[in-house]
C-alpha positions, -999 to 999 in steps of 0.1 A, spaced: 488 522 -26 496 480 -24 523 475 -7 544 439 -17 551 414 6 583 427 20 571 454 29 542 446 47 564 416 65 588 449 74 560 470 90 553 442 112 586 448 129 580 481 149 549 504 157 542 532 131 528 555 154 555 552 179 581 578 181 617 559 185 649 575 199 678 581 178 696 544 180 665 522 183 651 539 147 682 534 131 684 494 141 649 488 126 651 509 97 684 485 91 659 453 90 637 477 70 659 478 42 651 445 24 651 452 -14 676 434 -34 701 463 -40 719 486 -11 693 509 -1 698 546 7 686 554 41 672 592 43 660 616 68 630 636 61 630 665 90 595 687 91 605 720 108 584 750 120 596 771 93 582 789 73 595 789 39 579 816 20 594 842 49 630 850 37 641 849 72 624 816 77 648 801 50 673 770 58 698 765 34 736 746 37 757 719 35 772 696 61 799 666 52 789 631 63 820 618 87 810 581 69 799 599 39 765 590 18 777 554 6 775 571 -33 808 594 -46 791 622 -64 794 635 -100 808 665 -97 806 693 -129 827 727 -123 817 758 -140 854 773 -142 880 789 -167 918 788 -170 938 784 -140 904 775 -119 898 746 -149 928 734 -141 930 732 -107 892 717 -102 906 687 -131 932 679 -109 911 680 -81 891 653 -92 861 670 -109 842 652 -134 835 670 -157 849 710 -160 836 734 -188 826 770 -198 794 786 -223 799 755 -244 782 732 -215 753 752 -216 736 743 -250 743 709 -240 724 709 -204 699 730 -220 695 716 -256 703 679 -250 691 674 -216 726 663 -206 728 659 -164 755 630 -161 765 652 -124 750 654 -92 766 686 -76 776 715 -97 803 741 -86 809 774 -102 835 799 -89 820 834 -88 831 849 -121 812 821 -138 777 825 -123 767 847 -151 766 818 -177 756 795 -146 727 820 -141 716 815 -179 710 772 -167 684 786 -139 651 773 -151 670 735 -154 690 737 -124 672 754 -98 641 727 -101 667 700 -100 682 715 -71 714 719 -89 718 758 -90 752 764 -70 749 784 -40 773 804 -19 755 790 15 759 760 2 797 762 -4 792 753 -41 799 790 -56 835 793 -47 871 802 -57 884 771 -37 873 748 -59 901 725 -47 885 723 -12 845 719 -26 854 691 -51 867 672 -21 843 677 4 818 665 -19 835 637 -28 843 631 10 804 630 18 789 662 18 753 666 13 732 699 9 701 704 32 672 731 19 636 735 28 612 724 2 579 743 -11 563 718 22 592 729 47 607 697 47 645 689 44 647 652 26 684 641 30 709 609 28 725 598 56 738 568 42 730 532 31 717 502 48 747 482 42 762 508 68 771 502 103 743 518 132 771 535 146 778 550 110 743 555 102 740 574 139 773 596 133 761 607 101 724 617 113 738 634 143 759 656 120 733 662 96 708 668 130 735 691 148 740 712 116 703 721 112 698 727 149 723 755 138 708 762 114 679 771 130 661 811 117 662 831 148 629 846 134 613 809 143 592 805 171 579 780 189 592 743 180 618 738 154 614 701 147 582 690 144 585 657 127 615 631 119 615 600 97 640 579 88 631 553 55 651 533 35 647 537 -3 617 510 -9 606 502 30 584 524 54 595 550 74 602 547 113 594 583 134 617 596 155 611 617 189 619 655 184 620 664 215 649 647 217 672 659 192 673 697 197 
């Protein structure tokens, strides 16, 4: 893959091999970040899990204190009184049955986070084969199938993020944007480090991080020291 000039000139700034601590990554993935738009900033994490074991699984949600730098769409499966209560929330959009023909039919995904309370997870259930490989499907771990809708509308909004495995048992999350302070950057990836430590399936052996990289959206990635952060 040919790299552009950037982003060789970028990689020239710090050793790929090396393996940085916490605040040192975060100041050169900052001069990293040289694209013409406010880059995201994401951690992939490589753990010793084990995916395909149920009790190997890592699945939740952790808010950002500086949140991700982006407010989030949010879309509430809910009826009645919940319908109310998650429009006055702040939800984005709020619907029944009638969304579904047009997420499924019309290819309509103007949200990023999708809440259902638990009576609704039925028709919700019926979206599974568009969600789910979206990574849309609400989730009870992840505090997105709920009857506090009140509560979930504004902890997304404040700067949650969700954190799963994927099929290479890898967690790929925000942490923020480049335009954000280290000290903001650091708070958030602490939080978002401290939460998976706790995260961690008793039924893993062995160690539990094997890999960290920070990147921002278009530069390369700098490695972090595990050993370090557990």
């Amino acid at each position: 893959m040919k790299h552009g000039k950037k982003y060789v000139e970028a990689a020239k700034l710090y050793d790929k091999q090396n393996q940085y601590d916490r605040d040192e990554a975060i100041s050169i993935v900052k001069k990293l970040a040289v694209a013409k738009f406010d880059e995201t900033i994401e951690a992939h994490i490589r753990t010793g899990c084990d995916g395909r074991h149920a009790d190997q699984q890592i699945r939740g949600a952790v808010v950002l204190p500086h949140g991700t730098g982006k407010t989030a769409r949010v879309l509430v499966f809910a009826k009645n009184a919940k319908a109310d209560e998650a429009q006055a929330a702040g939800a984005d959009y709020v619907g029944a049955e009638e969304l579904i023909p047009k997420i499924q039919n019309e290819g309509w995904f103007e949200f990023d986070v999708v809440v259902a309370t638990p009576d609704m997870m039925g028709v919700v259930g019926r979206l599974g084969r568009v969600l789910g490989p979206k990574g849309l499907m609400p989730n009870p771990k992840a505090g997105t199938v709920t009857m506090d809708v009140t509560k979930a509308i504004q902890d997304i909004k404040a700067g949650k993020i969700e954190y799963r495995l994927d099929k290479t048992n890898i967690i790929h999350v925000p942490i923020g944007k480049a335009s954000f302070t280290e000290e903001q950057l650091a708070d958030n990836f602490q939080t978002l480090i401290d939460a998976i430590n706790k995260a961690r399936p008793s039924a893993v052996k062995g160690q539990f991080l094997k890999s960290i990289t920070i990147t921002p959206t278009m530069g390369p990635g700098v490695k972090l020291n595990p050993a370090k952060l557990v």
